[in-house]
C-alpha positions, 0 to 999 in steps of 0.5 A: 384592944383593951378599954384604955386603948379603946377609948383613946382610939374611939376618941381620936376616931371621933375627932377624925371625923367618924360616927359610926363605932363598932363593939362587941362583947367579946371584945371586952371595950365597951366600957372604954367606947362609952368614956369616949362617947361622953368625952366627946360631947358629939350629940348622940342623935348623930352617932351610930353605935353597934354593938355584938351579942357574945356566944355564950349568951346567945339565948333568949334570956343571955340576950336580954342579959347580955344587951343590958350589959352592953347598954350600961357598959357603954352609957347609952339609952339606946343601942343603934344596932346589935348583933348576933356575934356568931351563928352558934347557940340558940340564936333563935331564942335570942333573936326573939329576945332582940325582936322585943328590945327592939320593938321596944324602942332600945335596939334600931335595929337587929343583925346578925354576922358571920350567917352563911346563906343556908343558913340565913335563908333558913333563919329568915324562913321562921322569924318576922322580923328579918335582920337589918345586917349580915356582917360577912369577910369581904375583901378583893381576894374573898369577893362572896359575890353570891352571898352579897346578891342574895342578901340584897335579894332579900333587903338584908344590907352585906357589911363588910369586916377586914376589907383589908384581910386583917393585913393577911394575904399581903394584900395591901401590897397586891400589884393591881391594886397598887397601879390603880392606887398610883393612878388616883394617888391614893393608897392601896387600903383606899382604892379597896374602901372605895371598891367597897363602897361603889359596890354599895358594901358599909364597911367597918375599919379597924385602927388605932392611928389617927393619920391611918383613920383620915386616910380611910375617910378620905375616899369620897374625892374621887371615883373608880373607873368600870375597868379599874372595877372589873379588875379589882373584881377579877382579883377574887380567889376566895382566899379567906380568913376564916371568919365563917366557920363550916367544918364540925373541927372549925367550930368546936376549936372557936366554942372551946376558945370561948369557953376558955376566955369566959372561965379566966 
């Protein structure tokens, strides 16, 4: 989604009713999020912007860098939360750099995304100040039902990206869900944002059509049954996107991807 098409999306999310908008860097938009922010005329105090820290700046002073770039790109004071985008580079340098911006008042608050449970383990072991937020692929087919109990072990809140699985895996069409959705009569992508949110799992949607957006908001009117739970549950098979990557081949494919976009 490029800047116009952003702004146009954040805007009409806005007017829907959210307040919550998600960015990164990476998805070179920010800019366009920012003009909608100021179109808006929505008082920030009850906004919350996110937004993510790129790979290749993933560094003590890249991070400082690059959260100013973030910050002056979408026009604010303060950034609700930022985000380590990735679990590669020295993000241990980085999260040093975010721990100051965010005792300095810019940052609320410090997460990070994609960070296995190893790995995080590993990472909360040596750093103070403990991450707010590990953004995780959670969807009924990939459940991560260990990592999301450790991660409240630890008070880190689990957020969930591509509840919907990016609309692979035809999920959205699966049979179990479907009879739940006829039940309520809602639709298959609310009974999976209400799943979400009784397991107490903030989730961040992505769409550019506003009846798409009012629909996903519109999952606080009613409530799934413990059976209608435990079949969703049952859906798991851990079928994933791919998100986290584990193989040497996984991650030296995705930082060869970045460093070609950065070059262009």
């Amino acid at each position: 989604m490029n800047n116009q098409e952003a702004e146009q999306a954040v805007c009409d999310a806005l007017h829907a009713g959210f307040r919550y908008i998600d960015t990164a860097n990476m998805y070179q938009n920010e800019e366009g999020v920012g003009k909608a922010l100021v179109k808006s005329m929505i008082p920030r105090e009850e906004l919350f912007i996110s937004s993510k820290l790129g790979v290749l700046d993933t560094n003590f002073e890249g991070a400082k860098k690059g959260f100013e770039t973030s910050l002056e790109k979408l026009g604010l004071e303060y950034i609700d939360l930022y985000i380590i985008h990735q679990p590669f580079n020295d993000y241990y340098g980085a999260w040093r750099a975010l721990s100051e911006l965010y005792e300095e008042g810019k940052i609320r608050a410090i997460g990070v995304d994609n960070f296995t449970e190893s790995r995080l383990a590993d990472f909360l072991a040596f750093n103070t100040i403990k991450p707010a937020v590990n953004y995780l692929e959670i969807h009924p087919y990939n459940q991560q039902s260990n990592e999301i109990k450790y991660l409240k072990s630890e008070g880190v809140s689990p957020v969930a990206w591509s509840p919907f699985a990016a609309g692979q895996f035809n999920i959205l069409n699966d049979s179990i869900l479907s009879n739940i959705a006829s039940e309520h009569g809602k639709t298959t992508a609310q009974i999976v944002l209400r799943w979400l949110i009784q397991n107490k799992i903030p989730t961040v949607v992505k769409s550019s059509k506003i009846g798409r957006m009012e629909e996903n908001l519109a999952i606080f009117d009613f409530e799934l049954s413990e059976r209608e739970m435990i079949e969703i549950e049952n859906l798991n098979i851990n079928k994933t996107l791919g998100g986290i990557r584990t193989s040497a081949k996984q991650v030296n494919d995705f930082l060869k991807m970045i460093t070609s976009e950065d070059k262009k």
